[in-house]
N, C-alpha and C positions, 0 to 999 in steps of 0.2 A: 314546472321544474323539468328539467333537460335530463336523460336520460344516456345520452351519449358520455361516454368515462372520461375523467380528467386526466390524457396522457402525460400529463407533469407528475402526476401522484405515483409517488416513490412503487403504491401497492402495483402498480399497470404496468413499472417497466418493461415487460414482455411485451406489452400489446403498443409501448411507444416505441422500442426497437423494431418489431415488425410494421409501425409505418413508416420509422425511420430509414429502414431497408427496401421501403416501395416506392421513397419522393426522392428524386435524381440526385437533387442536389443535396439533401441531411448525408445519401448512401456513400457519399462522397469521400464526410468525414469518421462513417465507422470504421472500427477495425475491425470488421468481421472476419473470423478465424477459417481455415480452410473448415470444412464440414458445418459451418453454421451453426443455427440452433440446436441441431440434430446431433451434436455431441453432446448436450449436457446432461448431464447422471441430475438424479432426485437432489442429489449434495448442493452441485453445481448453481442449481436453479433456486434453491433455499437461501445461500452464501449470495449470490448474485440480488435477491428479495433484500439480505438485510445492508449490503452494500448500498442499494438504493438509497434505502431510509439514511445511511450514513450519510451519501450526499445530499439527501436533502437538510439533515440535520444544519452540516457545513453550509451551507447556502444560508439558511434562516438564522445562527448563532452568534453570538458572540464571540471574540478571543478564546475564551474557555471550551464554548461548543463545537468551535471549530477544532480546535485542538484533539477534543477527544473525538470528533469525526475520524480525524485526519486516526490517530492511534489506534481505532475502530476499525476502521480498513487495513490499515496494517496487518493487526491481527486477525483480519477472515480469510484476506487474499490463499495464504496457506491451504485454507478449505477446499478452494478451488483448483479446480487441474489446471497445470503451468498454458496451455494452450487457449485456456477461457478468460485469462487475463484482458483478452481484448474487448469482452464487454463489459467489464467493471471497467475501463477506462473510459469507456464510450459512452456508460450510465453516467458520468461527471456533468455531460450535458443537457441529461435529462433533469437537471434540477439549477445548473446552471447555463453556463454557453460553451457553444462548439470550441470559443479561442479557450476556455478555462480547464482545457484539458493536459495543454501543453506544461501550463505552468503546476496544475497538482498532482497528474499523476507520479514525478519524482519525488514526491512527498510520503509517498507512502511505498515508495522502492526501498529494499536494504541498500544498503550503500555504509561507507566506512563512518557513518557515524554510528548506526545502528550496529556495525564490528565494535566499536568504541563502546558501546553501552553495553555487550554482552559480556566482553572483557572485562569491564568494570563489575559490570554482576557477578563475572566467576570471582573474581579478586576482593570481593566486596568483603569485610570480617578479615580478610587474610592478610590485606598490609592496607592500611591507610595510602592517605593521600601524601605523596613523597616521601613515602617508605623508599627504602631499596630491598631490591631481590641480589643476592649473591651473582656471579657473573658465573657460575657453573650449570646455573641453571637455563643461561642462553650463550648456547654453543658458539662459537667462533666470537666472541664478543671479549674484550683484552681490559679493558674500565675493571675497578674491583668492585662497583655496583652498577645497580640498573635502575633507574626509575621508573615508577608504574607508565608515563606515559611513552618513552623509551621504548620498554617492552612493548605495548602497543602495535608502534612503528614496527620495530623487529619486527614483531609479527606477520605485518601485511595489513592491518586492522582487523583481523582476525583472532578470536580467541585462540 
């Protein structure tokens, strides 16, 4: 039995980043943040452990599993400080390839659809689906209603 560690295993990502940071060509594709390793708080480094396991989930699951990968990192990214982002992006490859980063990690960026679901949640209970809002309630707007996805737009996809 080999005793050398399986740099693929979600638990080692530290020790596959730092040989990913030693072989010319992997260093290539990190984004290693300015300050390096050497910024991450205890948080950091915990949130970063269970991001692993999320891509590895994603790699090994089905539709479903990937799904809650993908919704899994959404929700830890927060954990992490905005500048450590660059190794949760970079751990995508540790479970699967260098190209598969480009395409997931806007999967787990907010973006106006996740404004679109927050809005929904604030408005959830308060008016159904093509309800209308009073047009006093969105200023410079002349229509005598508003439709929830309307307001939306208004918005900016912002709640």
């Amino acid at each position: 039995m080999s005793r050398a560690k399986d740099l693929n295993a979600p638990e080692n990502w530290l020790a596959w980043y730092r040989a990913c940071s030693a072989d010319e060509w992997s260093s290539k594709h990190l984004r290693v943040p300015i300050g390096g390793l050497a910024m991450l708080t205890g948080q950091d480094t915990r949130t970063l452990g269970a991001i692993a396991h999320c891509w590895s989930l994603y790699a090994r699951s089905d539709q479903a599993g990937q799904s809650g990968a993908l919704a899994a990192v959404r929700a830890l990214l927060p954990a992490l400080q905005a500048k450590c982002h660059g190794f949760a992006r970079s751990l995508i490859a540790q479970s699967l390839d260098w190209s598969d980063m480009d395409r997931l990690w806007p999967l787990v960026q907010p973006g106006p659809d996740a404004a679109r679901e927050r809005a929904e949640r604030f408005f959830e209970g308060r008016l159904g689906k093509g309800e209308h809002l009073h047009p006093a309630i969105v200023s410079g707007r002349s229509a005598t209603s508003i439709t929830l996805p309307e307001l939306i737009e208004l918005l900016g996809g912002a709640p």
